[in-house]
C-alpha positions as a printed Julia matrix, in Angstrom:
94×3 Matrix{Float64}:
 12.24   -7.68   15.14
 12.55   -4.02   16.34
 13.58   -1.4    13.62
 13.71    2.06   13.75
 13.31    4.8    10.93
 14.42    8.15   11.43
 13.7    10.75    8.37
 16.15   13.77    8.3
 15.27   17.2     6.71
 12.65   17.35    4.26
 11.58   13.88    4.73
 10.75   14.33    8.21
  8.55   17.54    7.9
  6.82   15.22    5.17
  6.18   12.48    7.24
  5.27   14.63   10.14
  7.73   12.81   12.71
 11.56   12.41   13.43
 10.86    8.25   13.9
  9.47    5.44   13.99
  9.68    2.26   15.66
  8.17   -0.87   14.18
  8.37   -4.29   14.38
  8.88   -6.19   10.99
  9.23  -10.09   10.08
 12.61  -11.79   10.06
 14.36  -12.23    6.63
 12.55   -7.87    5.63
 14.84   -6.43    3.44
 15.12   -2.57    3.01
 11.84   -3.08    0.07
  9.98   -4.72    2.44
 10.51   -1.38    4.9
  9.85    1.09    1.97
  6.66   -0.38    1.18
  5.55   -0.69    4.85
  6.42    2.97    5.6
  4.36    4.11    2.09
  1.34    2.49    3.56
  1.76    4.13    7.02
  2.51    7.17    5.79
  1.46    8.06    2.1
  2.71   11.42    2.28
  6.11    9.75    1.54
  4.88    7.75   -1.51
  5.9    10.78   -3.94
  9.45   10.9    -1.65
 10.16    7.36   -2.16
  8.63    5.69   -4.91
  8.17    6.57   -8.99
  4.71    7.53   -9.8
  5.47    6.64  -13.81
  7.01    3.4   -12.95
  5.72    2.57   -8.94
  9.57    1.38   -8.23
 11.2     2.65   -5.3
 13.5     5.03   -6.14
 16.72    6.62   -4.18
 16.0    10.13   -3.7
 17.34    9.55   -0.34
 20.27    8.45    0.96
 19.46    5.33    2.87
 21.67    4.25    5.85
 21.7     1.13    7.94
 23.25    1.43   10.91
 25.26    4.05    9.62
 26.37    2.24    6.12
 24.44    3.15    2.76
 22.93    0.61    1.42
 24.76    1.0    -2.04
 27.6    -0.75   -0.01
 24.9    -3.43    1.33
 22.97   -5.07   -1.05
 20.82   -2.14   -1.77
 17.04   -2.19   -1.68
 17.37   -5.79   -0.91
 19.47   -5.22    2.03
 17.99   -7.17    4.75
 16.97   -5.73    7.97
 17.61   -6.97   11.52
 16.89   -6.67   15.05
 17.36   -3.36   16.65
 18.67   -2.03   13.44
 18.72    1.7    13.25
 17.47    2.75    9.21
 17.98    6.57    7.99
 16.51    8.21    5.31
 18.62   11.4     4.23
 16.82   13.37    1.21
 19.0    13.92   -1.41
 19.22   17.67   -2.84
 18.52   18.07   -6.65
 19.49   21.05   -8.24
 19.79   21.83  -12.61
C-alpha cells in the first residue's frame, strides 16, 4: 500500500524533507510507520520516541487523513492505501 508522511514545522527541518512516500504491508498500524520512519530517518528518533523508555511518544500531533489518531485507535491505528499521515510537532513551553 501507498502512504504518505508529511512532517510540518520543526519536524520537517529535522527530517530534512516536507514527505515521504512509502509503501508499507497491509494490516501497518501507525507503530508500524513510526518505527519505519526512525530507521529511515534517525534524526527523528529523539522527535518521536523516549530515549529512557524507547516507546513512541506523542510529541506530535498525528493525523490520518485529517483525523488525530486519539480519535482512531491511536498508535495502533491501522494504515491504508493512499492514506495521507501528518506529523504536527507539538509546542512545549513551562
Amino acid at each position: 500500500m501507498a502512504i504518505t508522511v508529511k512532517f510540518l514545522g520543526a519536524l520537517h527541518h529535522a527530517s530534512g524533507v516536507d514527505k515521504l512516500k512509502r509503501d508499507f504491508p497491509e494490516d501497518s498500524s501507525i507503530r508500524d510507520l513510526i518505527n519505519e520512519i526512525v530507521r529511515e530517518k534517525p534524526e527523528l528518533k529523539r522527535a518521536l520516541t523516549d530515549n529512557q523508555s524507547k516507546e513512541q511518544i506523542t510529541n506530535a500531533l498525528i493525523l490520518v487523513n485529517g483525523r488525530e489518531i486519539s480519535v482512531l485507535s491511536g498508535l495502533e491505528t491501522k494504515i491504508k492505501d493512499l492514506d495521507e499521515v501528518v506529523f504536527v510537532p507539538v509546542i512545549h513551553g513551562g
